[in-house]
VEXTI-105803 format. One record per residue (C-alpha): residue in one letter; x, y, z. Coordinates in steps of 0.05 Angstrom, whole numbers, padded with zeros to 5 digits, always signed. Example, Ala and Ser with C-alpha at 12.3 -4.5 7.8 and 13.67 -1.06 7.14 Angstrom:
2
a+00246-00090+00156
s+00273-00021+00143
END
This chain:
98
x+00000+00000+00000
x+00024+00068-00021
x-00027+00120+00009
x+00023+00176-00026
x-00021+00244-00034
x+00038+00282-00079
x+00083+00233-00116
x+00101+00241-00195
x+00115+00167-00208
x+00128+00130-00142
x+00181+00084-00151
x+00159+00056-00093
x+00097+00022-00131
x+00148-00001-00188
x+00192-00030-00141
x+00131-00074-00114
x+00111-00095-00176
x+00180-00114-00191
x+00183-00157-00131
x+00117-00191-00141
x+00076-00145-00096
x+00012-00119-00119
x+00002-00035-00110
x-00063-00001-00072
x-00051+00069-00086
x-00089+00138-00093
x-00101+00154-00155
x-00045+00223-00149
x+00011+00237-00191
x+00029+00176-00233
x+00008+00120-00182
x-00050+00103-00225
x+00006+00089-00291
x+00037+00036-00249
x-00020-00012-00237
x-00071-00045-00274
x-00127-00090-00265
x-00085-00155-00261
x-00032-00121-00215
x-00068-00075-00153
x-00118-00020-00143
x-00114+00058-00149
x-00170+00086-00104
x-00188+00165-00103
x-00138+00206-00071
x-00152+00220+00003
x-00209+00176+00008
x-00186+00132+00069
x-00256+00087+00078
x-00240+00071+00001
x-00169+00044+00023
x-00189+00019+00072
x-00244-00030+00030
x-00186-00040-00015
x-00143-00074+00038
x-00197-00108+00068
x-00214-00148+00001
x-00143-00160-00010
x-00127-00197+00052
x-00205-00228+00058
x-00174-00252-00013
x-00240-00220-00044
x-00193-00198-00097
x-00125-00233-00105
x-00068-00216-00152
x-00010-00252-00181
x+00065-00251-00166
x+00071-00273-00238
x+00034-00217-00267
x+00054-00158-00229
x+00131-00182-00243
x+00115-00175-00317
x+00085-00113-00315
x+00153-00086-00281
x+00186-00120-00341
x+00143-00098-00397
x+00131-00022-00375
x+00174-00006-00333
x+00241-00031-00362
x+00305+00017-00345
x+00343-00005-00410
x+00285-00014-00448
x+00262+00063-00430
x+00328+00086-00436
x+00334+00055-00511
x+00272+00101-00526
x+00303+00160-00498
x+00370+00158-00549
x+00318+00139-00608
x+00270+00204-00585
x+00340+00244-00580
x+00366+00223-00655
x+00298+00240-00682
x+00302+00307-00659
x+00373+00318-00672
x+00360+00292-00742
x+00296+00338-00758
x+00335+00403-00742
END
């Protein structure tokens, strides 16, 4: 859980995700980019009965995630060396273009 109220993109909910972990967060900053339906919940920011619910049905195992899923979502998305690739390709297009 990650009740952050001003974050730009937590690392703390990629780092989860990278380990496994499934994210509740508010839905501030980029939290809600993190996490999808297979890999946590984003409720709305400040609203601590709706976090609250969210935990509840995650350890009643109401909802349940997988390790599996929220470690590929680290992999696919959130990929230093993949995002860093993109990066020198989005600098070479705009160095070529001038």
């Amino acid at each position: 859980m990650n009740p952050t109220l001003n974050d730009s993109f937590p690392t703390v909910n990629l780092e989860a995700l990278a380990c496994g972990t499934p994210v509740i967060t508010y839905r501030t900053g980029g939290s809600p980019e993190a996490v999808d339906s297979l890999t946590g919940l984003v409720v709305e920011k400040g609203n601590v009965s709706l976090l609250a619910e969210a935990i509840k049905k995650v350890l009643n195992h109401d909802l349940t995630f997988a390790a599996a899923d929220c470690r590929e979502r680290a992999v696919n998305y959130f990929n230093k060396d993949k995002q860093f690739s993109k990066y020198i390709d989005l600098y070479e297009a705009v160095v070529k273009n001038q």
